[in-house]
C-alpha positions as CSV (number, residue, x, y, z in Angstrom):
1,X,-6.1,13.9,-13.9
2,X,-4.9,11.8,-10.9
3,X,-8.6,10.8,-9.9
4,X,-8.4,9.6,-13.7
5,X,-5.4,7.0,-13.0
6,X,-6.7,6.0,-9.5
7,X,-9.9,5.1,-11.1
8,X,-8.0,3.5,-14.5
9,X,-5.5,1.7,-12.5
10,X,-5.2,1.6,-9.1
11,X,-8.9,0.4,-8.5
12,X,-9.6,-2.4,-10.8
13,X,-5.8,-3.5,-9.2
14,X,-6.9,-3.1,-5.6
15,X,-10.0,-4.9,-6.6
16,X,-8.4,-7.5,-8.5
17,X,-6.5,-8.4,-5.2
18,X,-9.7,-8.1,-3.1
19,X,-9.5,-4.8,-1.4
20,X,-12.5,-3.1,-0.7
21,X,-12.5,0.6,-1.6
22,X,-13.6,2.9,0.9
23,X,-13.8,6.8,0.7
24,X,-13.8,8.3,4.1
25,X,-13.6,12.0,5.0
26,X,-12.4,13.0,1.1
27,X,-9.5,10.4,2.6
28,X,-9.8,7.5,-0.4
29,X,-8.0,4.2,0.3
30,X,-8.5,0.3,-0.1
31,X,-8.6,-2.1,2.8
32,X,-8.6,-5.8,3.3
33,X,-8.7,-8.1,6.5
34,X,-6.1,-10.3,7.1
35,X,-5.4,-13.0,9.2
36,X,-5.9,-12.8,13.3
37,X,-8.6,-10.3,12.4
38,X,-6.3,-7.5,11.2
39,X,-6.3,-5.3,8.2
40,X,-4.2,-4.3,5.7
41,X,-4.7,-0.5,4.8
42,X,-3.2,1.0,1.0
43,X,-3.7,4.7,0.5
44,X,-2.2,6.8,-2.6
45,X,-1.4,10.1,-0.5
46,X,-1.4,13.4,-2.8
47,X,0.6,16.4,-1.7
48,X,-1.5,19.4,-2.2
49,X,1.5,21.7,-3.1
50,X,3.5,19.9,-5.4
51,X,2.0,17.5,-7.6
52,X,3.9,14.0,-5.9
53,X,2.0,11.0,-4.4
54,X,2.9,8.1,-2.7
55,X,2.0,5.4,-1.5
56,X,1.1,4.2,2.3
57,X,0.3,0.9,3.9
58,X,-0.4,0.0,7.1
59,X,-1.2,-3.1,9.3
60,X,-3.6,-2.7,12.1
61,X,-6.8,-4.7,14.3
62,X,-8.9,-1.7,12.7
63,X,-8.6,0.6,10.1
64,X,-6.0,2.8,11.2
65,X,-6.6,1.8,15.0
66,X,-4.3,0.1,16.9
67,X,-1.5,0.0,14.0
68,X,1.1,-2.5,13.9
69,X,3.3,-1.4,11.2
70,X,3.8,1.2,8.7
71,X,5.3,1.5,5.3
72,X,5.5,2.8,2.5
73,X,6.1,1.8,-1.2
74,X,9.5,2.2,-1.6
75,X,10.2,0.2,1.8
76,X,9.5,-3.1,-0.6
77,X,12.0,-1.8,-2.7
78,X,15.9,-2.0,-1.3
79,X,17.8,0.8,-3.6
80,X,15.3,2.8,-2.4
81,X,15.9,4.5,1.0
82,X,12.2,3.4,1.5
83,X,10.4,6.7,0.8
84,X,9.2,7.4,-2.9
85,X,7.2,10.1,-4.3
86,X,6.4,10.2,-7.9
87,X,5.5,13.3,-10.0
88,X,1.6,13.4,-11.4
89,X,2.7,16.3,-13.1
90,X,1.2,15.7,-16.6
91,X,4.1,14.6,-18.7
92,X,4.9,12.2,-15.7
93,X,1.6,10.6,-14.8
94,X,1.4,7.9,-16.4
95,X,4.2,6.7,-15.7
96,X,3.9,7.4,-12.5
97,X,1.2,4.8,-12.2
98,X,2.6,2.3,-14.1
99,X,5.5,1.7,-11.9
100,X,3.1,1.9,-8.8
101,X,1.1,-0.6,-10.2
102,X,3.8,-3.0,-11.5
103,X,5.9,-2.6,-7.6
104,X,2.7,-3.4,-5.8
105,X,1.9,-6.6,-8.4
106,X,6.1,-7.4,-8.1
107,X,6.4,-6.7,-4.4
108,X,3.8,-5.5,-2.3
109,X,1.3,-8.3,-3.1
110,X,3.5,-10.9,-2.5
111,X,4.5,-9.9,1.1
112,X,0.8,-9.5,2.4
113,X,0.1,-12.9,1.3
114,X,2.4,-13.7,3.7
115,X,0.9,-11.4,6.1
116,X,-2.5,-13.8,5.5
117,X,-0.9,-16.9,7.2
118,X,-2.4,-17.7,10.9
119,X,0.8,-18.6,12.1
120,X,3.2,-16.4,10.3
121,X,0.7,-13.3,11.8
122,X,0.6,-14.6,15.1
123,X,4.2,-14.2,15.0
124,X,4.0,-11.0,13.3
125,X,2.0,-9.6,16.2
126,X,4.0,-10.6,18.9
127,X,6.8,-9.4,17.6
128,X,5.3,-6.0,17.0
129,X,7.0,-5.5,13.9
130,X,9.0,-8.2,12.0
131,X,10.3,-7.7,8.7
132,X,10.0,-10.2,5.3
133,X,13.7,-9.8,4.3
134,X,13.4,-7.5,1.4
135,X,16.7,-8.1,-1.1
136,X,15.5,-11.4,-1.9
């Protein structure tokens, strides 16, 4: 059933912000090059024994080589402590997705189109790790 919502919802999103899909070493996730040559990396990450997912990002000059910054979902989010893992248990899995989908359309998506400015990466990268201010 979660390959079901990943297909249903979380592709035709990543897509619809111009990730490409790639499905390496049974590892699925969606990457898309940024500004200064470096890419953005989103994987859904199941935990095989508990049915919970989250969701990871990270910034890097290659697909996780090199990377700059980490986060996770819930690091967008500032009630939240910065680590959230929803049930795909099958009462729960839909709307599990739904509010992954609607905090990466809210939240995420809006901070790495500021990660796609020259400048505002340049920056980015020689600080190593700068932060949007979050509780905007």
């Amino acid at each position: 059933m979660y390959r079901k919502y990943i297909r249903k919802m979380i592709a035709p999103l990543m897509k619809d912000y111009g990730f490409e899909k790639v499905n390496k070493n049974s590892i699925l996730y969606y990457k898309k090059k940024i500004a200064c040559n470096m890419y953005v990396t989103i994987e859904i990450q199941k935990v095989r024994a508990i049915p919970k997912i989250t969701c990871n990002i990270t910034i890097s000059e290659d697909v996780y080589i090199n990377v700059y910054d980490y986060y996770r979902l819930g690091d967008f989010l500032k009630y939240s402590g910065s680590d959230i893992w929803w049930s795909i248990e099958e009462s729960m899995i839909e709307e599990s997705f739904i509010e992954i989908v609607t905090l990466m359309k809210e939240r995420l998506f809006p901070y790495l189109e500021e990660l796609n400015n020259e400048d505002f990466m340049k920056e980015y990268l020689n600080n190593k790790k700068i932060r949007i201010a979050l509780d905007d």
